[in-house]
Backbone as a chain_set.jsonl record, in Angstrom:
{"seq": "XXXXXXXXXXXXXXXXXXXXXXXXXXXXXXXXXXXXXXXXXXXXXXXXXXXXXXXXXXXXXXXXXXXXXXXXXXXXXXXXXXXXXXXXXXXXXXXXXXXXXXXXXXXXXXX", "coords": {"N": [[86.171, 74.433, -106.846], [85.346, 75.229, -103.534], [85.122, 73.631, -100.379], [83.774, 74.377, -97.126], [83.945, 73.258, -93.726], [83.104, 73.291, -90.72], [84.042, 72.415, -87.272], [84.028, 71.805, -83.626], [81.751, 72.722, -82.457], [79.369, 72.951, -79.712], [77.825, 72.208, -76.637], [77.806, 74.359, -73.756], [77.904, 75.619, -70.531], [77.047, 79.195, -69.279], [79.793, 81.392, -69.308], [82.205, 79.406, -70.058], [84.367, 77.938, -72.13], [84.644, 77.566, -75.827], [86.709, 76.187, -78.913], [86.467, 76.919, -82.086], [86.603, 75.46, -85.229], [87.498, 76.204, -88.449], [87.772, 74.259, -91.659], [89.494, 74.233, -94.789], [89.084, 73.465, -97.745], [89.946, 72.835, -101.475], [89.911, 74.963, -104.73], [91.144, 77.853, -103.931], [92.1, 80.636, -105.056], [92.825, 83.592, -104.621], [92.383, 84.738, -101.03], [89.753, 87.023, -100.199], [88.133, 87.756, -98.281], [88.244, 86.211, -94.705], [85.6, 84.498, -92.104], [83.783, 84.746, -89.534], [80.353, 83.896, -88.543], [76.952, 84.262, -87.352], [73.993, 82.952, -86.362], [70.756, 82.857, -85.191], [68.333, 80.97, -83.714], [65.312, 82.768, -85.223], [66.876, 84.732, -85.946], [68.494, 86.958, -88.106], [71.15, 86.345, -90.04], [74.653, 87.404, -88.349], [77.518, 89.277, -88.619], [80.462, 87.781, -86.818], [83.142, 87.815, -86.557], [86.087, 88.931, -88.676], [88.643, 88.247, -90.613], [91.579, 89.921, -93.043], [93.533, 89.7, -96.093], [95.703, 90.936, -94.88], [95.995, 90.385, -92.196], [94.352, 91.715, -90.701], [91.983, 92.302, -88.248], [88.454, 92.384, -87.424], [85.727, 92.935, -84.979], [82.336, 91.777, -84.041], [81.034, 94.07, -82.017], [79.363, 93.161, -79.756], [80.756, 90.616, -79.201], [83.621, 91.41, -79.05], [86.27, 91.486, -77.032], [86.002, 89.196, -76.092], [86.349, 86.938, -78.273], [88.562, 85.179, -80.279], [89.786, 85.497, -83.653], [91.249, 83.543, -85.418], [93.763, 82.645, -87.984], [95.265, 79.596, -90.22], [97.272, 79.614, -92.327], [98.821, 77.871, -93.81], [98.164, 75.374, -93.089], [95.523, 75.965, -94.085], [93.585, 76.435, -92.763], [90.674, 78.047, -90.261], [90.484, 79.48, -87.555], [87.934, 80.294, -84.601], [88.418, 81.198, -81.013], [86.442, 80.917, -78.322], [85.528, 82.418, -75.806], [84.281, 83.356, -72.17], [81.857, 83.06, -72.602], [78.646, 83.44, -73.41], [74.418, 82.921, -72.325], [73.271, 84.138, -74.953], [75.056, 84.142, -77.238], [74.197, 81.508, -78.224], [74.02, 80.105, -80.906], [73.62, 78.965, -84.143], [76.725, 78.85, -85.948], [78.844, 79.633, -88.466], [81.782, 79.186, -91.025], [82.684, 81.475, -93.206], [84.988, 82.125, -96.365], [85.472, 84.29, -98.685], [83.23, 84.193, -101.394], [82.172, 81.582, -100.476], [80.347, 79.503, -97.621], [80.18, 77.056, -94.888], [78.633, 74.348, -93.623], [77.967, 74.827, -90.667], [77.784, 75.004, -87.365], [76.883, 74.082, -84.503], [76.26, 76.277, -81.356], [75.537, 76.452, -78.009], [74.697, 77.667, -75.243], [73.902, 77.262, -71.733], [72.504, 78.78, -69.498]], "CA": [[85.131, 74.597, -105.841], [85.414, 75.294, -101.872], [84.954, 73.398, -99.521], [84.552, 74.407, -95.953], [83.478, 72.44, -92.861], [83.238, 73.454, -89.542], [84.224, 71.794, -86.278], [84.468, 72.663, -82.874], [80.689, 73.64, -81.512], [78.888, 71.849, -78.285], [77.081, 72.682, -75.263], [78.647, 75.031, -72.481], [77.558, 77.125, -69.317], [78.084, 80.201, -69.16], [81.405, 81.386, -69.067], [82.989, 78.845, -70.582], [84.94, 78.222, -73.662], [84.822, 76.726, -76.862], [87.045, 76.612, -79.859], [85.394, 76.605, -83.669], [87.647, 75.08, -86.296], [86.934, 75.816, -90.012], [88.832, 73.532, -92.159], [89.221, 74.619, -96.239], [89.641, 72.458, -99.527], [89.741, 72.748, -102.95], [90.653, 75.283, -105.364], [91.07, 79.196, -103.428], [93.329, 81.257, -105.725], [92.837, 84.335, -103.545], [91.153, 85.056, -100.331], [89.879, 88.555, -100.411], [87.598, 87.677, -96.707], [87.801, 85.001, -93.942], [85.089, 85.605, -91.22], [82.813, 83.574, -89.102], [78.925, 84.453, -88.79], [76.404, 83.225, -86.813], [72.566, 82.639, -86.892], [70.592, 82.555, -83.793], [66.652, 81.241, -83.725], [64.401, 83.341, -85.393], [67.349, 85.802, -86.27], [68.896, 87.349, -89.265], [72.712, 85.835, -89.607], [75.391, 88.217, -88.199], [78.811, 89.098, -88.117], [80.822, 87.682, -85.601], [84.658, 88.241, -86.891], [86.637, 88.918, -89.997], [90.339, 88.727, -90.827], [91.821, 90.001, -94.181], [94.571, 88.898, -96.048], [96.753, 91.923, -93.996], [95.928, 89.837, -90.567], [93.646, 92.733, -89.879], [90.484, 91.576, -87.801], [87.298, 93.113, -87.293], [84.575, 92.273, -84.215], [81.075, 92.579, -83.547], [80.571, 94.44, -80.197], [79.13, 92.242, -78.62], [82.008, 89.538, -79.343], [84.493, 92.202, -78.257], [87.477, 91.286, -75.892], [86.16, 87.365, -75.536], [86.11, 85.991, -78.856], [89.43, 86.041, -80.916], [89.535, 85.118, -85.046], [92.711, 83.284, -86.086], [94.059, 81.73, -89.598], [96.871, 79.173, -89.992], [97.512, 79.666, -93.791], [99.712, 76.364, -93.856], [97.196, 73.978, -93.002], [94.06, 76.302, -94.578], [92.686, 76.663, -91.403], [90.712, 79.173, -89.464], [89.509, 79.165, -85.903], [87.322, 81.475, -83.663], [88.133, 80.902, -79.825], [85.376, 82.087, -77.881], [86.103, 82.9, -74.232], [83.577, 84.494, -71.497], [80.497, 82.788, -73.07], [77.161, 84.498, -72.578], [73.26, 82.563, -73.27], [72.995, 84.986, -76.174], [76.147, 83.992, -78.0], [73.952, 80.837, -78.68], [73.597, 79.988, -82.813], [74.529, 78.338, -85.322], [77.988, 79.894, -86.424], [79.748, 79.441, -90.076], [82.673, 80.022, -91.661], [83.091, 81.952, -94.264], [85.963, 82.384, -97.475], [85.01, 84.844, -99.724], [81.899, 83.802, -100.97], [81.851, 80.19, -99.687], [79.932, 79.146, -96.51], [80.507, 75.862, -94.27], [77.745, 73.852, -92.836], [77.812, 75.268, -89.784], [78.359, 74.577, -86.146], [75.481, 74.669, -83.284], [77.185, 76.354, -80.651], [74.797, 76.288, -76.857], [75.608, 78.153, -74.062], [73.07, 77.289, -71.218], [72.815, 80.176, -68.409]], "C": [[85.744, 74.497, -104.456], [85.054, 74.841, -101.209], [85.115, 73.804, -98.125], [83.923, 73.576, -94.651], [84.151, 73.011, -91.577], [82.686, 72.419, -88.371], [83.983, 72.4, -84.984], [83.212, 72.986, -81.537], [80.025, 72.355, -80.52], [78.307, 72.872, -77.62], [78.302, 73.031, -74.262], [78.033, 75.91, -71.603], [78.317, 78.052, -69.475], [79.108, 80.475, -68.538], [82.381, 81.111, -69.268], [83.313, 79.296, -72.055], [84.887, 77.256, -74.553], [85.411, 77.43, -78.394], [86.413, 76.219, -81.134], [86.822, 76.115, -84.059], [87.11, 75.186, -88.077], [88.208, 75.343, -90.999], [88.437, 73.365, -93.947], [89.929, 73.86, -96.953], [89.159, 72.883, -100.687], [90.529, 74.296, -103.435], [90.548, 77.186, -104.577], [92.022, 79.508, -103.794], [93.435, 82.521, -105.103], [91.975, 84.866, -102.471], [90.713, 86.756, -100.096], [89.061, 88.764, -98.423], [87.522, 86.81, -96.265], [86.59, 85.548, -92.607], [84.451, 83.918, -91.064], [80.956, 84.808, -88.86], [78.246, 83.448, -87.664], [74.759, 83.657, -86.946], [71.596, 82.209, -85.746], [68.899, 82.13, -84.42], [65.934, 82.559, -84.592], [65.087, 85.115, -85.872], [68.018, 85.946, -87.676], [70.64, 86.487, -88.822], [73.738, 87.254, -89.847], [76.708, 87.909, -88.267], [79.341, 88.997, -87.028], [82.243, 88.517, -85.407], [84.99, 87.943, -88.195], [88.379, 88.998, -89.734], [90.924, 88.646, -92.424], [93.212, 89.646, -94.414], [96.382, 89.782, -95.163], [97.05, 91.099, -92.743], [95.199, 90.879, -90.013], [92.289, 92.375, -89.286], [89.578, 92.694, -87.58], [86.308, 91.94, -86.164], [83.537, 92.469, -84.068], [81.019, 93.089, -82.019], [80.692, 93.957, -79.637], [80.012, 90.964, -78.435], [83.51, 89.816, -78.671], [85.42, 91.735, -77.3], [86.876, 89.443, -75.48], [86.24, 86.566, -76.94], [87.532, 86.722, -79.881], [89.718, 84.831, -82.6], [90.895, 84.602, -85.457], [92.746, 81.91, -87.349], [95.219, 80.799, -89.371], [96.566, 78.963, -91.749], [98.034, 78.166, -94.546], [98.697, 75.551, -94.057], [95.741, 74.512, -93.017], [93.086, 75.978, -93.236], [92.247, 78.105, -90.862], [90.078, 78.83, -87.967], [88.792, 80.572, -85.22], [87.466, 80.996, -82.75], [87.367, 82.051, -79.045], [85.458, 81.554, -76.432], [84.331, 83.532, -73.579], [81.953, 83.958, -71.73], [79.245, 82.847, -72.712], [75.804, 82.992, -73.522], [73.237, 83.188, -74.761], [73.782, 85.111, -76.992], [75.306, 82.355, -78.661], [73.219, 80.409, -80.179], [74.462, 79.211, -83.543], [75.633, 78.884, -86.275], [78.767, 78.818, -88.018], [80.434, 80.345, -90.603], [82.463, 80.176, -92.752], [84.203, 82.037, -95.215], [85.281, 82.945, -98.961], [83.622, 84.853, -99.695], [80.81, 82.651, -100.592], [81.574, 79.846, -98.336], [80.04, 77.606, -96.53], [78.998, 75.49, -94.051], [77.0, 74.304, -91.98], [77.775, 74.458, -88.489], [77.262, 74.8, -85.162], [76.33, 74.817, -82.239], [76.011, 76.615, -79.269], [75.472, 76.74, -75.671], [73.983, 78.629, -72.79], [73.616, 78.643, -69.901], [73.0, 79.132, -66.636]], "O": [[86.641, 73.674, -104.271], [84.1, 75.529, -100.846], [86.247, 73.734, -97.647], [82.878, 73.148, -95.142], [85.357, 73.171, -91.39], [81.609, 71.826, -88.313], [83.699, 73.596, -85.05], [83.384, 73.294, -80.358], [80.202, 71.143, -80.642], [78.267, 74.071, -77.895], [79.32, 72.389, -74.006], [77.641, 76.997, -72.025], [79.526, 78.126, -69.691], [79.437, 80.009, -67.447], [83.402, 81.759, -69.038], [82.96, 80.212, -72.798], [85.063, 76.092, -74.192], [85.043, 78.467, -78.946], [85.826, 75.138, -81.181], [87.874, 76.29, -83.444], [86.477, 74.335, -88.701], [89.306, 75.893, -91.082], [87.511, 72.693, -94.399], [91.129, 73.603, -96.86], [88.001, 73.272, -100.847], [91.467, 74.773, -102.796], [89.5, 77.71, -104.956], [93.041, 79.038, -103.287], [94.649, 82.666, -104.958], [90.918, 85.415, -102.784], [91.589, 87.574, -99.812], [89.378, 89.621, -97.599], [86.818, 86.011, -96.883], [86.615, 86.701, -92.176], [84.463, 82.838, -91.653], [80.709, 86.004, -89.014], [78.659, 82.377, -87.219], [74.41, 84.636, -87.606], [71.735, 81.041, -85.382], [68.338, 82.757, -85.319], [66.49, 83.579, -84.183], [64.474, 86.166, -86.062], [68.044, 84.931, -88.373], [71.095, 86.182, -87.72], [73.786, 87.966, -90.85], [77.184, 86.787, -88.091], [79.044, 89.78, -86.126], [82.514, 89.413, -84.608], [84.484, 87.033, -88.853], [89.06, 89.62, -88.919], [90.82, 87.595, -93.056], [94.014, 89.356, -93.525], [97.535, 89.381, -94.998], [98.183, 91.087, -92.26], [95.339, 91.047, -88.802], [91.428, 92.138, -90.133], [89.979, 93.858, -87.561], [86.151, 90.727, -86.304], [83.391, 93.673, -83.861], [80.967, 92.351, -81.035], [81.652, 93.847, -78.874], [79.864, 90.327, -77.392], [84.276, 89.053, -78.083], [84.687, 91.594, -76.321], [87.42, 88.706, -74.656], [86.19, 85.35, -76.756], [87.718, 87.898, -80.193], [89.808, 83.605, -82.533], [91.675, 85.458, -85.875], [92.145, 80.851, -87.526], [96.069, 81.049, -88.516], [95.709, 78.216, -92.22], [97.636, 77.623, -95.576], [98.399, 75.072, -95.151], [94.841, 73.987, -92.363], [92.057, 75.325, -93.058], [92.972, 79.099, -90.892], [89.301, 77.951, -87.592], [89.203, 81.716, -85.414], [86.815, 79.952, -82.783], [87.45, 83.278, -79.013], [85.445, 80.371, -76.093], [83.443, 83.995, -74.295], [81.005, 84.424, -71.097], [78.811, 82.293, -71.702], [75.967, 82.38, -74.578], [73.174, 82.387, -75.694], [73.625, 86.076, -77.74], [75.86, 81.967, -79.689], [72.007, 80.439, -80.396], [75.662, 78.939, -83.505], [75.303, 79.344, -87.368], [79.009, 77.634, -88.249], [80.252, 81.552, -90.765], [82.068, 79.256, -93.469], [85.038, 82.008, -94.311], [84.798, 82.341, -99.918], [82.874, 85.205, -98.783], [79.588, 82.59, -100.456], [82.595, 79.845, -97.648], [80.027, 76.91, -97.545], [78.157, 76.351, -94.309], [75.774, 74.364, -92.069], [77.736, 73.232, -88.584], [76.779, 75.932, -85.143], [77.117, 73.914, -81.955], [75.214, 77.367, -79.83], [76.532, 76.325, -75.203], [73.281, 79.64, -72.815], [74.703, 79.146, -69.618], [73.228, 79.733, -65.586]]}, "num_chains": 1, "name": "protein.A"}
């Protein structure tokens, strides 16, 4: 079984930055997707970023040039640093592995 747990989220004005941390245990014999997601009020949960086991990433749009998806394989880690931070980036974000979800992270970004 998978464990994942995410770190990382808080309150920020816009503009600022905050880094996520998702931190994985237990038994993952291969990852086929890492990705983060997020979940806003009253919304459906979206993609934010993906990275496969190539190092190839994928962004949503609107995440585009401020938010960047990185793994450290070693120490089963992934992170999302998110740069530029808009009101409307505000949700509850979770990592993903495969088909294991984290907790999740409340991430706040007052205007």
């Amino acid at each position: 079984q998978v464990q994942l747990v995410e770190s990382g989220g808080g309150w920020v004005q816009a503009g600022g930055s905050l880094r996520l941390s998702c931190a994985a245990s237990g038994s993952i014999f291969r990852i086929f997707l890492m990705g983060w997601y997020r979940q806003a009020p009253g919304k459906q949960r979206e993609l934010v970023a993906t990275i496969i086991s190539d190092g190839t990433t994928n962004y949503a749009d609107s995440v585009k040039g401020r938010f960047t998806i990185s793994r450290d394989n070693a120490k089963n880690m992934m992170y999302l640093q998110m740069n530029s931070l808009k009101p409307e980036d505000t949700a509850v974000y979770y990592c993903r592995i495969n088909l294991n979800w984290g907790q999740g992270t409340q991430v706040t970004v007052s205007s």
